[in-house]
N, C-alpha and C positions, 0 to 999 in steps of 0.2 A: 404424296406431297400435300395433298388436299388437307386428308388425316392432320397432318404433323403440322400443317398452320392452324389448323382448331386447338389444335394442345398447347401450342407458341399463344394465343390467342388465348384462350379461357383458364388457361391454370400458368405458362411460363413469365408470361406479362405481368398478372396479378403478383406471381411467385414475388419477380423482382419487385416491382410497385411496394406492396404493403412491406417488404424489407427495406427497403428503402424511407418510405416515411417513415416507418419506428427508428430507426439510426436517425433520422435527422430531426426528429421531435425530442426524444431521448435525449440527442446532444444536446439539441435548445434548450429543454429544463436544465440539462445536468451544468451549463452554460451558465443561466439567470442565478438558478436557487441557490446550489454550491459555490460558483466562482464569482460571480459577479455583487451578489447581495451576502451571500453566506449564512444564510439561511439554513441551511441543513449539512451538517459536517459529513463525509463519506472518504473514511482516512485511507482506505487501498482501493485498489483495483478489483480485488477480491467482493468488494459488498456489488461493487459495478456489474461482473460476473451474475454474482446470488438475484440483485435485484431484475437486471434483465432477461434472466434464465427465468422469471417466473413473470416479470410482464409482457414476453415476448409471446406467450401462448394464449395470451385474448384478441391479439389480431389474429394468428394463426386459426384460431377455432371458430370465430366468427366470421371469418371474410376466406381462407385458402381452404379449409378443411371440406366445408361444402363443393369446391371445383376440384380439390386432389380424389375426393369418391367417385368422380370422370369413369379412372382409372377400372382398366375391367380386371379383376381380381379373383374372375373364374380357372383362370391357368396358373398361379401362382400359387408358394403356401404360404410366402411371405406377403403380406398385403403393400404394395407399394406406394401408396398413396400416405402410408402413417411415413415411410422411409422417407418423404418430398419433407413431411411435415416436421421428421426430425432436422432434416437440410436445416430448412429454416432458421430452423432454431438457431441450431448453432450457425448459421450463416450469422445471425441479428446477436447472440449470445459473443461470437469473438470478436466481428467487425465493431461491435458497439464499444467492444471494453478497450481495443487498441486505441480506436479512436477517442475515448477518453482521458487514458494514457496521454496522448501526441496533445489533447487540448488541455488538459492541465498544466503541461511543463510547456507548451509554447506562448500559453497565457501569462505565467507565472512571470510577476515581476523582477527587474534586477535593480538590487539600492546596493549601492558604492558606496564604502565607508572609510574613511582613513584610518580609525583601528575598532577594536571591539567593544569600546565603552559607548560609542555613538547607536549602539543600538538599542533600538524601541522595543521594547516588548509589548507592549499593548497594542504597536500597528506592525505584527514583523510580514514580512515578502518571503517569497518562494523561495528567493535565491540572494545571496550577499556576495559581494566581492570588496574583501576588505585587504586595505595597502598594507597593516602593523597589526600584527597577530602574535600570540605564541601561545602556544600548546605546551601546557604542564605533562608532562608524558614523566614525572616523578612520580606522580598521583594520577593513578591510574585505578579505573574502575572497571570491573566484569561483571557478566552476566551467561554462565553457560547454561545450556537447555539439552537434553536428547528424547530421543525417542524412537519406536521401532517404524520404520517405511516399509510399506508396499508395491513392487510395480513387478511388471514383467519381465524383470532381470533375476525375481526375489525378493528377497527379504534386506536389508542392510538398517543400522542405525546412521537417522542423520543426528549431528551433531554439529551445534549453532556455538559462537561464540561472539558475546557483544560487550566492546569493549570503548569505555569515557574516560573523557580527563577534561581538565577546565581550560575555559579559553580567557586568555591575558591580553593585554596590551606588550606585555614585555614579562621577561622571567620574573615571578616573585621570591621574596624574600621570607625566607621561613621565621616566625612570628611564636612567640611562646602560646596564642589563641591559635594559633593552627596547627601545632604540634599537639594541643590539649581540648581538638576539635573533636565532639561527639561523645568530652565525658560532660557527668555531672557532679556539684558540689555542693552539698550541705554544709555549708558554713555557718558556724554560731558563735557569738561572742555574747562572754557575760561580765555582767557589771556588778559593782558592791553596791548592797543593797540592807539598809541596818543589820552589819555585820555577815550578810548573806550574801552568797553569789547569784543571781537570778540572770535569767535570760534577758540581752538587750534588744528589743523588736521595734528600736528606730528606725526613722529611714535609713540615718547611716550606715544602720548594721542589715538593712535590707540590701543596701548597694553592695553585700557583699556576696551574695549568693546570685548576682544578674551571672547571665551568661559573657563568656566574653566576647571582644569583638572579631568576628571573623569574617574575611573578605570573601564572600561567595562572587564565584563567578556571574557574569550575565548571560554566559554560554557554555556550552557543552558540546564538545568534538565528538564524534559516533561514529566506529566501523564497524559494520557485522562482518563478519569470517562465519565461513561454513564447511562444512565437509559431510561425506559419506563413509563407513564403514560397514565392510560385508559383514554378516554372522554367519558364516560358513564357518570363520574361526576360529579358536577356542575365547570365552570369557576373561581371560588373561591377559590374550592377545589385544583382542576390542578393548579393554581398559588401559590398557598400554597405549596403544594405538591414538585414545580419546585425550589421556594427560599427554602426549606427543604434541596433538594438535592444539591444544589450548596455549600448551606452553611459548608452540611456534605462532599461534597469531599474540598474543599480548608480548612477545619480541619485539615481531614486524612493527603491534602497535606502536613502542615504544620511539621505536628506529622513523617513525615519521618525522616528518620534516616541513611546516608551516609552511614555507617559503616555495613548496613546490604544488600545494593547491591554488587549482586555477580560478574558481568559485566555490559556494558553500550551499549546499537543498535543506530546508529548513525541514526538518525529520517530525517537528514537536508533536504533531498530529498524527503522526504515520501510524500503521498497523504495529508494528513493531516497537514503538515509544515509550511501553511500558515495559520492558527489557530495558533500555537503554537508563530510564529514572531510576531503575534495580540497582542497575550497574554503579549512577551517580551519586544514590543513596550511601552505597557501599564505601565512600570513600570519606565520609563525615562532612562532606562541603556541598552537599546539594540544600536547598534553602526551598523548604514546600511551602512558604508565605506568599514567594515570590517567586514561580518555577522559572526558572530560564529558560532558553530557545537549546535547542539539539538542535546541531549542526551538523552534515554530511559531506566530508569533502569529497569534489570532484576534480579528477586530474587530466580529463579531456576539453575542448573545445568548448565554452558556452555554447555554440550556432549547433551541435550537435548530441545538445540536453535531453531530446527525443528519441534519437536511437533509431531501429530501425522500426519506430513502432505504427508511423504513416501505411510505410511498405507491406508491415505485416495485416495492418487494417484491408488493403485493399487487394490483398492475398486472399487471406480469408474471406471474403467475400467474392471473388473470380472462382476459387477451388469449390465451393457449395453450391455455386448459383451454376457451377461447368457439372456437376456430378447430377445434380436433380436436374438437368438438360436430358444427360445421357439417359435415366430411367425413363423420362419424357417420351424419346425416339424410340425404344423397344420396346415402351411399354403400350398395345391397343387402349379405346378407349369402347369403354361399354355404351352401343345405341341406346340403348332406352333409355339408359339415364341421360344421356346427351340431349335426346329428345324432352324427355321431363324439364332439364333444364333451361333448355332452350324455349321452350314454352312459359315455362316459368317467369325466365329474363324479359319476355315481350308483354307477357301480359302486366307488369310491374313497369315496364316502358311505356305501355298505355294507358294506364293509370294516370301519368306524369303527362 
């Protein structure tokens, strides 16, 4: 018992400790710089991941990796003290990125709008909830993508489909400028000129070559669909299979219904954002002078915008911090280096 409060004590304590302040420093910057001043854009969860998968290992090397080398590593082939230090990681790698997850979207303001024209785009919020909407689902944009997947099931193609249409106040009315959106016109008029026809390069005749007028939207509605595909099966099949599925989500797309989203997650920033401007581009009505917001409807509860991503934060963090206990309890600790250390620790104590 003696043993196992020494290892609770110089390596399980610190273990938690130094996880602990990296998740709660972590969030405080990712808090100030990204949410609060915005200061540094970090459009998924994914850089969250990247970033903290590589700062998480200079608390690890300078403060836990010295007390995990304890560990007596004469009886083993696997050295258990690198196994605590991978815990870690991923203890400080999942709990930090859930919990940036849960403080993005619980932070994330909601502006109520009574329809779509009342929106800012220069200050937009996380989340809209607007009274007079309508989804052009006539005009309709896509974006499909594949590519081959790995895991331990095999092999399979995932295959993504991401599809836009524009957001209205009310159905529009189709417009000679919007039926004749995305060509262009070389228009010339000539004049008599001592008996010549020459080219007229008035203004007048310059007003005839402007574009015309077309009403872009100030929004953009966005679903991704996805799906997987075995390659077990033949090339025929998997192509089959891929025009199935596109065909079925830009259906679905179509088959939405305004009036049954409950809010809207402002997508413009996301990972995925430039898929979706693909998609918007595709339709001749996207205006890159002036990008509008991507919009993402939601058909659940505002109060339950986070998901279960608290729970999974402090999952992840019980199931790493319970697994690096258990090597703790069966794993000896090596004397002499206990002793080094412990000498070590006092003579730095009496320094101070």
């Amino acid at each position: 018992m003696n043993r196992l409060n020494k290892k609770i004590r110089l390596i399980f304590i610190p273990f938690l400790t130094i996880s602990i302040a990296f998740i709660g420093v972590y969030t405080l910057l990712d808090w100030f710089f990204v949410i609060k001043i915005e200061l540094i854009k970090i459009n998924n969860v994914f850089w969250h991941v990247l970033i903290s998968l590589i700062l998480s290992w200079i608390p690890i090397l300078i403060w836990l990796r010295p007390r995990t080398r304890l560990l007596d590593v004469t009886t083993r082939r696997k050295k258990p003290y690198i196994i605590i230090q991978l815990f870690a990681c991923y203890l400080m790698v999942a709990t930090t990125s859930f919990a940036q997850y849960y403080l993005v979207t619980t932070t994330g303001k909601l502006t109520k709008l009574s329809s779509i024209n009342q929106l800012d785009i220069n200050h937009p919020t996380m989340y809209y909830e607007v009274e007079h909407q309508y989804a052009d689902t006539d005009r309709v944009g896509t974006k499909s993508t594949s590519y081959i997947s790995h895991d331990k099931g095999g092999n399979h193609i995932q295959v993504d489909m991401f599809c836009v249409c524009p957001l209205y106040n009310s159905k529009q009315k189709e417009t000679i400028a919007d039926s004749i959106a995305g060509y262009s016109f070389n228009v010339k008029r000539f004049v008599a000129s001592k008996g010549k026809f020459v080219e007229d390069k008035t203004k007048d005749s310059l007003r005839l070559n402007q574009s015309p007028s077309i009403n872009y939207p100030k929004a953009w509605l966005g679903i991704h669909y996805s799906s997987r595909i075995s390659t077990q099966i033949s090339q025929e099949e998997q192509l089959i299979k891929q025009y199935k599925f596109y065909d079925r989500s830009e259906r679905d797309f179509k088959l939405k219904n305004s009036e049954n989203f409950v809010y809207l997650r402002n997508i413009t920033n996301d990972f995925s954002s430039q898929k979706y401007i693909a998609a918007a581009i595709d339709t001749k009505l996207y205006n890159n002078e002036e990008p509008p917001l991507l919009l993402e409807p939601e058909f659940n509860s505002f109060d339950h915008r986070s998901g279960p991503s608290f729970e999974c934060a402090c999952g992840s963090f019980l199931l790493f911090a319970f697994l690096a206990f258990i090597i703790l309890v069966f794993q000896p600790l090596d004397e002499e280096k206990l002793a080094a250390f412990i000498e070590k620790q006092n003579q730095k104590m009496g320094v101070f």
